[in-house]
C-alpha positions in Angstrom: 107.9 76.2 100.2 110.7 76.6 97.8 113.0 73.6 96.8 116.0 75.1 98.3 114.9 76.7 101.7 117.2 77.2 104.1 120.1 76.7 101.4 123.0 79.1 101.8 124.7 79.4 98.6 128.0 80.7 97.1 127.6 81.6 93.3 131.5 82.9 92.0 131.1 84.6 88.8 127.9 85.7 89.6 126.7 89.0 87.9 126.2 87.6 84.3 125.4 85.2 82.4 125.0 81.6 83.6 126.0 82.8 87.0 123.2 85.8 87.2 120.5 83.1 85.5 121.7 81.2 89.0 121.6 83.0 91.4 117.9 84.4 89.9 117.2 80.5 90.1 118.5 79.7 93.7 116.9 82.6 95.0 113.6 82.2 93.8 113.6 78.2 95.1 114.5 79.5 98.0 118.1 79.8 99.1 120.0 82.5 100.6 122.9 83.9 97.8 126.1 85.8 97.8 127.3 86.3 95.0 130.6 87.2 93.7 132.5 89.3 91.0 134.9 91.8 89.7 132.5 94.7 89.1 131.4 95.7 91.9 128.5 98.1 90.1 127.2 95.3 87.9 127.0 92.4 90.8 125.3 95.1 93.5 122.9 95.6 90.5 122.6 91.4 90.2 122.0 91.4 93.8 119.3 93.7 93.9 117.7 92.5 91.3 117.1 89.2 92.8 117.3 89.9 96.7 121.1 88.4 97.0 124.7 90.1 98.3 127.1 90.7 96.8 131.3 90.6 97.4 133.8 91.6 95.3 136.4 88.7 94.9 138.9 88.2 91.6 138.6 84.5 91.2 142.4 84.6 89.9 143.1 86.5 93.7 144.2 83.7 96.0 143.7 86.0 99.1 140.2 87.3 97.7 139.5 84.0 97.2 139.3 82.8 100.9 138.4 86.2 101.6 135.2 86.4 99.9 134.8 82.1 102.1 135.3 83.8 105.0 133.3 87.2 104.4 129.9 84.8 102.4 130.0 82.4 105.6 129.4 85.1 108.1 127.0 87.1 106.0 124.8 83.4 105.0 125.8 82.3 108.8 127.1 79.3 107.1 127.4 77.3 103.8 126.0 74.6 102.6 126.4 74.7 98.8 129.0 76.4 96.5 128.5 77.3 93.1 132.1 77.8 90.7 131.1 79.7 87.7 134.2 82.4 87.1 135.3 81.7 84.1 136.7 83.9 81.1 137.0 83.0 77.2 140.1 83.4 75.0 139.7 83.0 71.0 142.6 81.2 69.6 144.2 77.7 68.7 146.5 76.6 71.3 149.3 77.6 68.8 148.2 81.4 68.5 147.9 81.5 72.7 150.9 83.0 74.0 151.6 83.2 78.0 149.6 85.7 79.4 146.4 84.5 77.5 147.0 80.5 78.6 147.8 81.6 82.4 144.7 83.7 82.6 142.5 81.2 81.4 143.9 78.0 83.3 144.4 80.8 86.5 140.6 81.7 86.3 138.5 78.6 84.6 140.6 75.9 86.7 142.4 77.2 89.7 140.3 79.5 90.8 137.9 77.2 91.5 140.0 74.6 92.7 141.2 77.4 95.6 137.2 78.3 95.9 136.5 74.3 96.4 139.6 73.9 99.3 138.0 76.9 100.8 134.7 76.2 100.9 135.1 72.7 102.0 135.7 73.4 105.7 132.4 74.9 106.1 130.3 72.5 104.1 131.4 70.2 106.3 130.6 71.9 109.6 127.2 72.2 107.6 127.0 68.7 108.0 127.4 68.1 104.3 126.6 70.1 101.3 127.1 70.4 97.4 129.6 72.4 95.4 128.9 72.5 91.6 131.6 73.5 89.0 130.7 75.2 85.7 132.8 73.0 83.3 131.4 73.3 79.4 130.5 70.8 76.6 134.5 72.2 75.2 135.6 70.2 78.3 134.0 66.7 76.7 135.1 67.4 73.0 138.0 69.6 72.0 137.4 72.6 70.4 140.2 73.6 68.5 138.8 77.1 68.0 139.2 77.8 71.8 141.8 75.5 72.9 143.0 77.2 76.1 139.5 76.7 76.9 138.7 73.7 75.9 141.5 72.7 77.8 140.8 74.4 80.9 137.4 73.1 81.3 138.7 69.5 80.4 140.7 70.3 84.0 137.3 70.9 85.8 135.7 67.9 85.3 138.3 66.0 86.5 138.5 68.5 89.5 134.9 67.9 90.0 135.4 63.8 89.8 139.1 64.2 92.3 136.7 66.5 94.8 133.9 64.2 94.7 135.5 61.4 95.6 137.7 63.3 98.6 134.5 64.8 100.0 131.9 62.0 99.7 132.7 60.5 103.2 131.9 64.3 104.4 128.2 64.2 103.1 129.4 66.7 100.1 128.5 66.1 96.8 130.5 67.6 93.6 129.5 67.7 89.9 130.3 69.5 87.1 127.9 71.0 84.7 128.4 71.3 80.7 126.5 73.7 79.2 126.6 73.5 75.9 126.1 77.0 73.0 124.4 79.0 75.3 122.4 82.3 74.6 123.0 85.2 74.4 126.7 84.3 74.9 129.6 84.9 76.8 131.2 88.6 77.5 134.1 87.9 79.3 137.2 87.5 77.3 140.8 87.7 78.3 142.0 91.3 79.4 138.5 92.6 78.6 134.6 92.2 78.2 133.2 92.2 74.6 130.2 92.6 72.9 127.9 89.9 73.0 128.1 87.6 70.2 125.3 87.4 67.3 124.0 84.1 67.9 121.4 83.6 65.0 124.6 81.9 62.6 125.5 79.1 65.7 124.2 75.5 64.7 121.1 74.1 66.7 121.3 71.2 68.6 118.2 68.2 67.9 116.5 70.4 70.3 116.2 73.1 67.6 117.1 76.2 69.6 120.5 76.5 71.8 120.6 76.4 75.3 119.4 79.4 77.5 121.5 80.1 80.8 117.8 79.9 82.5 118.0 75.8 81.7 121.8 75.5 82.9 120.2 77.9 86.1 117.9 74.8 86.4 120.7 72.2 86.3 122.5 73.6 88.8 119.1 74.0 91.0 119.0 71.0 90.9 122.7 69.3 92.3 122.4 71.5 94.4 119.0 70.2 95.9 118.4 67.1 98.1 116.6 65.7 95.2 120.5 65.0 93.9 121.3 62.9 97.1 123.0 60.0 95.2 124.5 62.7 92.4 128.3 63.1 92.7 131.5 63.0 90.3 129.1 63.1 87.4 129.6 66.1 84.1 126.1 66.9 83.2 125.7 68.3 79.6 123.2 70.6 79.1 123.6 71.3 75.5 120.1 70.3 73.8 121.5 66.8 72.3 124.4 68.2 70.4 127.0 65.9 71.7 124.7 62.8 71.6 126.4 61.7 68.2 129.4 62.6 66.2 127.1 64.2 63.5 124.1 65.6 66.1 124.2 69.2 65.1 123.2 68.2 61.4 119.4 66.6 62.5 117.8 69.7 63.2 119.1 71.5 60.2 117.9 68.3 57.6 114.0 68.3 59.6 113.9 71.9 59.0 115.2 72.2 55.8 
């Protein structure tokens, strides 16, 4: 038997990335998966790949949002576990961000899945209870100036995580936020387009000598989600292979090594 059996999960953002990594890893313990997207060739081909569905939603979409609810709840004949991972990068100091960039980065990374939590909520609780997890980011714990919309943005979903938590406890629901730290082989999706992936092989290492893989953020999530996180709500967990342990972290595995 699989951790998650019976599980019927939501994954937003779900057709790369840390949100294909999770639904490959909420499927394989077990659960039942829609996931959702913007391209609808690349999340069918997610879907297939690891026995999911898939539903085409624009997490910055209001009405798509409760849509894609509604639509996951009757093809899962239920919820009970919702998994926020739309989110899209924008390069730039807060200074160099004009309008557009700042409202489609807050509109995506924060309200989106504040709408997707108010939405979902109804039906984890005629579940009987249930879990939403929120992909926040280690840029949410310590600025990074490089990314400051961001940064920002992700700051926002950790609190959203803690203010949902707290509302939603007395409903058997549980909410976190997880904080992945660099994680390999990057992220694509950038404001008004999807890039190339990154080369990775210049990024510092954590203490843990290699950076994170969107498998082991897969594996955090696998776990809120699962009973074996009963008492685990309102927390951020970094994954990030100790980099944010101390101010100076990302220097220890370059002075072993070198």
């Amino acid at each position: 038997m699989g951790r998650l059996d019976g599980v019927r999960a939501l994954v937003t953002g779900g057709s790369s990335g840390i949100g294909e990594a999770t639904v490959a890893r909420l499927c394989a313990d077990g659960a039942k998966v829609v996931l959702t997207g913007r391209d609808r060739d690349r999340g069918e081909a997610v879907a297939g790949r690891h026995g999911a569905s898939f539903l085409e939603a624009d997490a910055r979409d209001r009405d798509a949002v409760h849509r894609s609810v509604r639509n996951a709840v009757d093809v899962l004949g239920g919820l009970d576990a919702a998994v926020l991972n739309a989110g899209v990068l924008h390069d730039g100091p807060l200074t160099e961000t004009d309008d557009a960039a700042w409202d489609a980065v807050v509109e995506t990374n924060l309200v989106g899945p504040y709408r997707y939590a108010v939405a979902a909520l109804p039906h984890l609780r005629a579940a009987g209870g249930g879990s939403i997890v929120i992909t926040a980011s280690d840029a949410g714990v310590w600025a990074e100036a490089a990314i400051g919309a961001y940064s920002v943005s992700k700051r926002g979903v950790i609190m959203l995580a803690r203010m949902l938590a707290v509302e939603a406890a007395p409903d058997g629901i549980r909410v976190n936020a997880v904080c992945p730290g660099d994680t390999e082989p990057g992220m694509v999706t950038r404001v008004g387009a999807r890039d190339d992936l990154p080369d990775t092989s210049g990024w510092v290492r954590p203490p843990r000598g290699r950076l994170v893989r969107a498998d082991d953020v897969a594996a955090a999530v696998a776990f809120l989600v699962s009973a074996d996180a009963e008492m685990v709500t309102g927390t951020d967990l970094l994954v990030d292979g100790g980099m944010r342990a101390a101010l100076h972290a990302s220097s220890v595995h370059r002075e072993r090594t070198s």
